[in-house]
Each structure stands twice: as C-alpha cells, then as structure tokens.
C-alpha positions in Angstrom: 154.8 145.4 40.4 151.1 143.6 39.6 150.7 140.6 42.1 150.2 137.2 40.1 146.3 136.5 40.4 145.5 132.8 41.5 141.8 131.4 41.6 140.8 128.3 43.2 137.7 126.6 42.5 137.3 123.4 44.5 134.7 121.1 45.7 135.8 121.4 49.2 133.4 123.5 50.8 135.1 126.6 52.9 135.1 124.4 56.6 138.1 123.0 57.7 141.7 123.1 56.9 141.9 122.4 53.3 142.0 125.6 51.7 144.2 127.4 53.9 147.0 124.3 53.3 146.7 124.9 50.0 146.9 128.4 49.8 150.5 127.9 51.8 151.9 125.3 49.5 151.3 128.3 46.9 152.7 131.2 48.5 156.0 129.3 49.9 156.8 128.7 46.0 154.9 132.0 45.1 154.8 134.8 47.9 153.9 137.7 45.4 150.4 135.6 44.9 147.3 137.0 45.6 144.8 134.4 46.0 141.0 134.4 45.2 138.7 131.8 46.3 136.5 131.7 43.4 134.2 129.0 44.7 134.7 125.7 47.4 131.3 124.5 47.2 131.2 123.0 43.5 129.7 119.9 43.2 130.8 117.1 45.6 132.5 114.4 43.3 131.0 115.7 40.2 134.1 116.9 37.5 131.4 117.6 34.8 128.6 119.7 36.1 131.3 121.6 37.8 133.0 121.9 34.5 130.0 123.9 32.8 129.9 126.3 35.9 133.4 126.8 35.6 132.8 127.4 32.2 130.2 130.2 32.7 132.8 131.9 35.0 135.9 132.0 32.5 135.1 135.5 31.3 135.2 136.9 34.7 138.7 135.8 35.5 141.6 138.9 35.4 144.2 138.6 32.2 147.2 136.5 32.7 145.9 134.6 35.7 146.4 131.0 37.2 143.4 129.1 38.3 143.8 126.0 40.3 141.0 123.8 39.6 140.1 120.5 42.4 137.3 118.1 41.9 139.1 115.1 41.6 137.3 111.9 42.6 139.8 110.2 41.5 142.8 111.6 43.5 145.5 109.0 44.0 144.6 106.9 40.7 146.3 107.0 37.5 145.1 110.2 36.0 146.9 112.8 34.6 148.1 116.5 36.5 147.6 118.8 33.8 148.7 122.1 32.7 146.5 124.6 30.2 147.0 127.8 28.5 144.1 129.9 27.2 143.3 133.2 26.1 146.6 134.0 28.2 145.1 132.2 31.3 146.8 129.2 32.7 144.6 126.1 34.4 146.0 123.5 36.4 144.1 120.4 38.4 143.2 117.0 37.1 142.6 115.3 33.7 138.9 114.4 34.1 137.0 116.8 32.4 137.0 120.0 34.9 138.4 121.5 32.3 136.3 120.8 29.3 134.7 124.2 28.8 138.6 125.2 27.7 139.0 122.1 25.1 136.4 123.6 22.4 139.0 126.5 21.6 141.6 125.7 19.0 143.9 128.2 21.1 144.1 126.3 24.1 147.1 124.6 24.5 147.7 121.4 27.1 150.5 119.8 29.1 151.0 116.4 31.5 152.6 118.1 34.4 155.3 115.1 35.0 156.6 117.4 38.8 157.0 114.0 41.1 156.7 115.6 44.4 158.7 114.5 47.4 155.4 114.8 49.4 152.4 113.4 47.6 149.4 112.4 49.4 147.3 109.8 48.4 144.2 111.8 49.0 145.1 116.0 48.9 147.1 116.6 45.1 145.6 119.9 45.6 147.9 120.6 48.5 151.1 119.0 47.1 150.9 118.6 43.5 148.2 121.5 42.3 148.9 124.1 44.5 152.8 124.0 44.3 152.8 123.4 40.4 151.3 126.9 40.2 153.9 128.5 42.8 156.4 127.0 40.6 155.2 128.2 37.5 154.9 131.5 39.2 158.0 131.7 40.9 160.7 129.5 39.8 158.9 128.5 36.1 160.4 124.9 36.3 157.6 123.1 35.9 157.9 119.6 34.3 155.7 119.0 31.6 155.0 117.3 28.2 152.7 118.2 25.6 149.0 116.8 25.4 146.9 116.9 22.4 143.2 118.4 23.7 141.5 115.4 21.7 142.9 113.2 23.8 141.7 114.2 27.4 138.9 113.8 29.6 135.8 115.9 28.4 136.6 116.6 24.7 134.2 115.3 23.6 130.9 116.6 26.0 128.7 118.6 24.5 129.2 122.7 24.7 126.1 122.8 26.9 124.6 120.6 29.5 120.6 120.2 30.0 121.4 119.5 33.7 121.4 121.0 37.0 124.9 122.0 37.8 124.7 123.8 40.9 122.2 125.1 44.0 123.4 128.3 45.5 122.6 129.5 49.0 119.3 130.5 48.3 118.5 127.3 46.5 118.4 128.4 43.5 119.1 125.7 40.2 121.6 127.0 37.8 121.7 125.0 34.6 124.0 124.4 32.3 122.0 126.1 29.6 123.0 129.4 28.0 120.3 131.5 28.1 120.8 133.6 25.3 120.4 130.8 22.8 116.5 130.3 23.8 113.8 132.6 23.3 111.6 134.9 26.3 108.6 132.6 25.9 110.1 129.1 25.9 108.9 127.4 28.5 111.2 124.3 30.1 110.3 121.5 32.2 111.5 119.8 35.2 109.9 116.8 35.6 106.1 117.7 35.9 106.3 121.6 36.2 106.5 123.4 33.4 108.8 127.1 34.2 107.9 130.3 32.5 110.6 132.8 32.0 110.6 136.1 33.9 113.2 138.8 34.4 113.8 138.9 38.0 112.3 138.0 41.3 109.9 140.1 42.4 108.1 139.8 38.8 106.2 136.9 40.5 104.4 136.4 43.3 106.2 134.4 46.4 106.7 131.1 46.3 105.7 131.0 42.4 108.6 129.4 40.5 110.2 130.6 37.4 113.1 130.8 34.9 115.6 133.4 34.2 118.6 134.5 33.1 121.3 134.6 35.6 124.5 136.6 36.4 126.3 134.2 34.1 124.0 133.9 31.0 122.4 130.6 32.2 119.0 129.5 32.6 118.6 129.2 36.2 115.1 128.4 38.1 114.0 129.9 41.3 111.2 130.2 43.6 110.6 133.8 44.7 111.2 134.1 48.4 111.7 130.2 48.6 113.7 127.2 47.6 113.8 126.0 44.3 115.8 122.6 45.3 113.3 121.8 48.4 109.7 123.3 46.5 110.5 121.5 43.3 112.8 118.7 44.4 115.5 119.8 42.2 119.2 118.5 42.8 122.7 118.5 40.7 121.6 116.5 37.9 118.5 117.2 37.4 117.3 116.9 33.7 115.5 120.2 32.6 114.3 120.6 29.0 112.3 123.0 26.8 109.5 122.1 25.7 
C-alpha cells in the first residue's frame, strides 16, 4: 500500500521542538504518513512572500498529497483553519493568504475546518489544530468543515506575481517573486541603485560580480558569485526589485 505523502512548510526554522511535535500529532491520527519537511525557514511572520514561494513549489509536490502549511502571525485570533483541494492535492493551515498561489484556479475548492480541539494552544495551531486535521483526514476522514467560497479569503485578490524579495537561501541568494520566463535574456532589473544583468549560471561572472538568473523554480533570483547577495547588495524579504 502507497504511504499518504504529507509536506510541511513552516516558518519555524528546523531548531527546537516544534516540528517534531507536530509531526506526532500527525502520525497518532495517521501512522501510515510519511512526512516531508519541505521547508521551516519561510519568512518569519510574513504569510505573503511565503505564499509566492510556496507557489513556485506546487508543481514539485507528489499527486494526491497533503501539505500542512504554518505561517500564522495571527495564531490564537479569529481567523479561519482552512481546508483546500487542488489539482487532487489537499492544503491545510490558516486563512491569511499562505495559500493564495492556489485561489487563481477555478478548480480549487475551499473549506472552514470547524474541528474544536480538546487541546488548543493559544500560540502552536500547527501542533493541535493543523497537524491533527490532516491525520484525520488521512485516517479517520471526519474532518469538520463548511464550504468557503475562494473570493472570499485572505489573498484573492494579490496579484499572480510579486516584485518583491520573498526569500534568502543559505548562500544568500534573493529569490523573487518574479517568474522568469515571462521577461526577456537582456532585461535588466534594479534593486535600488544597481542595476542586474541576466546570466545563466554562476561561474558566467567573475566573483563577487552580481547578477540575475533563472532559478530552480522559474524565478528571477539575484546572486553574487562566490558571495552574498543579501550582505553585498543589502537586499532583505521585501525588497522591491523592478525591470527597467
């Protein structure tokens, strides 16, 4: 039998205690799981540049899986647990725009989750709201839920691309929320003062020159061969950058 595939994609960085609770409020509910930790270092507090990375990553995730999706700022407030359905993937997490990449699709379909835990802390839903909604729907399929039109939630309404910085890997590089496919090899873009030339890979310039190019995902991304692109060019998460 094919073990249930369940992503997470959080903001809470892979230190401490917080994805390993999570992972065992899913597999008591779900024990055929097999989890994936797509990514824990999203952007701290930031639902919408995280939503265009997660975006980007939505063709690589297997058929038929379950992602569980935690930014959430606003934990312990008023907004809605949700439930979504797309492409024969299923999304759970909270209603503030992480999931806004999957709203443009007339296919996706969208539920409150109304499950009133007996545990809820004020401050982890992913441990005991998120996580245990997908063992549920996994295991038992009893999850509590109502319909939700797509107009109506968080991120509807952002644009399909984002002319932002939406996340600095390890080697500080600055991936955008910019497809890259729908600009042409000589544009140039800006960021701030420095205007980035597009070349193919690394090595096509000389260290510590900076560049643009299209990444593993199809976004613009800038780098600075052997170097930092967020400490040389003083680029964060939410940096404009522009074509000129």
């Amino acid at each position: 039998m094919n073990r249930p595939i369940v992503y997470f994609f959080t903001d809470f960085g892979a230190q401490g205690p917080y994805l390993g609770q999570m992972e065992t409020a899913l597999l008591v509910r779900a024990p055929q799981a097999r989890v994936i930790n797509l990514l824990s270092d999203a952007p701290p507090f930031s639902p919408k540049p995280s939503a265009y990375l997660l975006g980007a990553l939505l063709p690589w995730l297997a058929p038929e899986s379950v992602l569980v999706g935690v930014v959430d700022p606003g934990v312990g407030t008023d907004r809605k647990a949700l439930l979504l359905e797309s492409d024969g993937r299923r999304f759970i997490g909270p209603d503030n725009g992480l999931f806004a990449s999957l709203l443009k699709s007339s296919g996706t379909r969208a539920w409150e989750i109304l499950q009133d835990p007996a545990q809820l802390s004020a401050t982890f839903h992913g441990r005991d709201l998120f996580a245990p909604a997908a063992g549920r729907l996994l295991g038992e399929g009893d999850l509590e839920r109502q319909p939700m039109p797509r107009h109506r939630l968080v991120g509807a309404d952002w644009p399909g691309q984002l002319a932002e910085i939406i996340y600095i890997d390890h080697y500080g590089n600055a991936m955008s929320g910019l497809r890259a496919g729908d600009f042409t090899p000589d544009t140039v873009f800006r960021l701030g003062e420095v205007r980035l030339f597009r070349r193919h890979t690394f090595a096509d310039v000389p260290p510590g020159e900076a560049f643009w190019y299209e990444n593993s995902l199809g976004l613009v991304e800038v780098a600075v061969n052997r170097g930092r692109s967020d400490t040389t060019l003083g680029v964060q998460v939410g940096t404009p950058i522009r074509p000129e």
